[in-house]
C-alpha positions in Angstrom: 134.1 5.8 92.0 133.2 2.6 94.3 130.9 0.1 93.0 128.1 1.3 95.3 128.1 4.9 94.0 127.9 3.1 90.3 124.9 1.2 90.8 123.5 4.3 92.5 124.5 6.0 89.4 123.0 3.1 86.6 119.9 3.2 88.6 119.8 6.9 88.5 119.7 6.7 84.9 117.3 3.9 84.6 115.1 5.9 86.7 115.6 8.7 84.0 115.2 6.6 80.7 111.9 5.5 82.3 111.1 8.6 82.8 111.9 10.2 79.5 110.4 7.1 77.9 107.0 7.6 79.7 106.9 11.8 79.4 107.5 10.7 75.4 104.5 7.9 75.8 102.1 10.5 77.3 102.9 13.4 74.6 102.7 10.6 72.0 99.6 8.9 73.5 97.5 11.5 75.0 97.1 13.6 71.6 96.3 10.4 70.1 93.7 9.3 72.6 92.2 12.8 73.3 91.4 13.2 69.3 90.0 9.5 69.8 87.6 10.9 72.8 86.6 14.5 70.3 86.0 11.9 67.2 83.8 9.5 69.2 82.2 12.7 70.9 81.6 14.0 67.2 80.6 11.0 65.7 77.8 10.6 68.5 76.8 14.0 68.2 76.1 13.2 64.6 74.4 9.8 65.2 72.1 11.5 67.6 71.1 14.1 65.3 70.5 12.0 62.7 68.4 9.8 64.6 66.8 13.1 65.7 66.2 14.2 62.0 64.5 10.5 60.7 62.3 10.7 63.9 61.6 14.2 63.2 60.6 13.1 59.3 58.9 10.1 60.7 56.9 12.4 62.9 55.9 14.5 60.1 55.0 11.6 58.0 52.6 10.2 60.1 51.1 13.9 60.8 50.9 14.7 56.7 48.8 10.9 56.4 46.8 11.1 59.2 45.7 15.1 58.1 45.5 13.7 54.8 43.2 10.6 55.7 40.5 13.3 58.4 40.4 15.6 54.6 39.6 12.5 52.5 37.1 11.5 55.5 35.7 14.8 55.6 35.3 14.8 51.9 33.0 11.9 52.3 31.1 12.9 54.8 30.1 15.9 52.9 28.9 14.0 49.8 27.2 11.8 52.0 25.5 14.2 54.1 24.3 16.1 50.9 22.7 13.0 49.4 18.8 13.1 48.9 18.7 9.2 50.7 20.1 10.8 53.6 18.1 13.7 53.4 14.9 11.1 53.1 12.7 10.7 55.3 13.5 6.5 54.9 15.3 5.0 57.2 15.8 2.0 54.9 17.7 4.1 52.1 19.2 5.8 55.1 21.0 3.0 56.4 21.6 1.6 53.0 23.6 4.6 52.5 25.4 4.9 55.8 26.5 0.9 55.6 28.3 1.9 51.5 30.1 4.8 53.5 31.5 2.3 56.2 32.3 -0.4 53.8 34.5 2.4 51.4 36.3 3.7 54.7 38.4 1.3 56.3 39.6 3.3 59.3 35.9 3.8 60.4 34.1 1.5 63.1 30.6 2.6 62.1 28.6 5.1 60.2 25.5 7.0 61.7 23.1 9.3 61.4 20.8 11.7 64.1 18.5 14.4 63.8 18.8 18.0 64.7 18.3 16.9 68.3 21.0 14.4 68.5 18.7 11.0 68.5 20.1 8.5 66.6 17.9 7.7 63.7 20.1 5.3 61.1 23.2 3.0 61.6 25.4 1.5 59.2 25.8 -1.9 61.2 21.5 -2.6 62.1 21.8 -2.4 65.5 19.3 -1.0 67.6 18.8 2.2 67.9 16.0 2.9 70.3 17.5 5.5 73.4 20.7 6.4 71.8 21.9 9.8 71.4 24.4 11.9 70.9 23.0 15.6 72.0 25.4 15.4 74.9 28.4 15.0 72.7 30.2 18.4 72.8 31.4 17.9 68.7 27.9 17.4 68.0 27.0 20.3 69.8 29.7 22.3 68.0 28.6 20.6 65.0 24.9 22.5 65.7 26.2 25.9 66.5 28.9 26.2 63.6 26.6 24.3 61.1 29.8 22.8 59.7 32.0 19.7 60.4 33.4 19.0 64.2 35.7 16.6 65.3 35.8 15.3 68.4 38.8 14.7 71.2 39.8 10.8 71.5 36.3 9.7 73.0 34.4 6.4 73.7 32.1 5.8 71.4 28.6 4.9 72.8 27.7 2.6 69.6 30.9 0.3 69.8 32.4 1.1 73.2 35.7 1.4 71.7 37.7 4.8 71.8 37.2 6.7 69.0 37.8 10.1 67.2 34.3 11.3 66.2 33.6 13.4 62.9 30.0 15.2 62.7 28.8 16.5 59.2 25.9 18.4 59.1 22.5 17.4 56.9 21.0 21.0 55.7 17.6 20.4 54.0 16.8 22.4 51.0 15.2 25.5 52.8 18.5 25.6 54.5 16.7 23.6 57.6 19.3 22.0 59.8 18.5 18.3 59.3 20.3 16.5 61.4 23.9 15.5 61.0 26.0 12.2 59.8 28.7 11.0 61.7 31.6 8.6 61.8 33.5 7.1 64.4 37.6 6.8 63.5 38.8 4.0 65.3 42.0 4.3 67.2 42.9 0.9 66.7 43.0 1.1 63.3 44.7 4.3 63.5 47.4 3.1 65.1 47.8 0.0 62.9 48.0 2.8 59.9 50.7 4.7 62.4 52.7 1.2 63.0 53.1 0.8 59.3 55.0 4.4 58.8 58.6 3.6 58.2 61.9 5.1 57.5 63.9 3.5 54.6 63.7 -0.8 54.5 63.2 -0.6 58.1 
């Protein structure tokens, strides 16, 4: 054998070391790398659901204490609305009434109270009153066709000018006359500061 046909030859089996050594490198390497790629695949997965499940908590949360703070609202208004100042024909002992309601209810940007007709006839803040009311309102319309509570959609309130949920209680005299009703304004501000303060562990 000539020296030209050996270097062909050590060449030749360079070539096939390198090869061997990379097929061993990619059986080696790939297993490794593809069960890399299905852990980080996994571990995502199970990131995202969990991030899905604390939002989904989170979202009930906030739905279980905003239901629960319309019932204890609601609960007011209906001892309110069945108190005999209310049901008075003095405006005085009305409002005196309708400012201890906003001053126990936080979320609340102002307590009222209309007749059967809509006009406004008491406020909680002793504002004018004169050319205000609230017949137009579909909740209080509601309100007079049910006889019982209506809540409004997200609404601008016509007393504050801020947007507001409405909630309309009705006044029944004792002949079972419809009176008029009281209403509160839930401000949505201050509903979402009571949202922003939901929170999921520490954080």
């Amino acid at each position: 054998m000539n020296t030209s046909t050996e270097i062909k030859g050590r060449k030749s089996a360079v070539s096939l070391r390198k090869t061997f050594s990379l097929a061993f490198v990619l059986v080696a390497v790939l297993p490794l790398l593809f069960s890399i790629i299905v852990t980080f695949e996994q571990t995502e997965q199970t990131t995202i659901q969990a991030v899905f499940e604390a939002n989904r908590n989170l979202a009930a949360n906030i739905a279980e204490d905003i239901d629960a703070m319309f019932i204890e609202k609601v609960r007011l208004l209906k001892i309110v609305a069945n108190n005999a100042e209310i049901k008075s024909a003095d405006p005085l002992r009305q409002t005196a009434v309708l400012r201890d309601l906003y001053f126990h209810s936080g979320d609340i940007g102002i307590a009222l109270l209309a007749d059967s007709q809509g006009k406004l006839i008491a406020r909680s803040d002793d504002q004018p009153i004169a050319g205000i009311s609230y017949f137009d309102r579909d909740y209080f319309r509601q309100m007079l066709h049910t006889r019982a509570t209506a809540i409004s959609e997200v609404i601008q309130s016509r007393s504050t000018g801020h947007q507001v949920i409405g909630i309309a209680e009705p006044v029944i005299g004792g002949d079972g006359e419809l009176l008029g009703a009281v209403i509160i304004n839930v401000e949505l501000e201050k509903l979402g500061q009571r949202i922003a303060k939901t929170k999921i562990g520490q954080t």
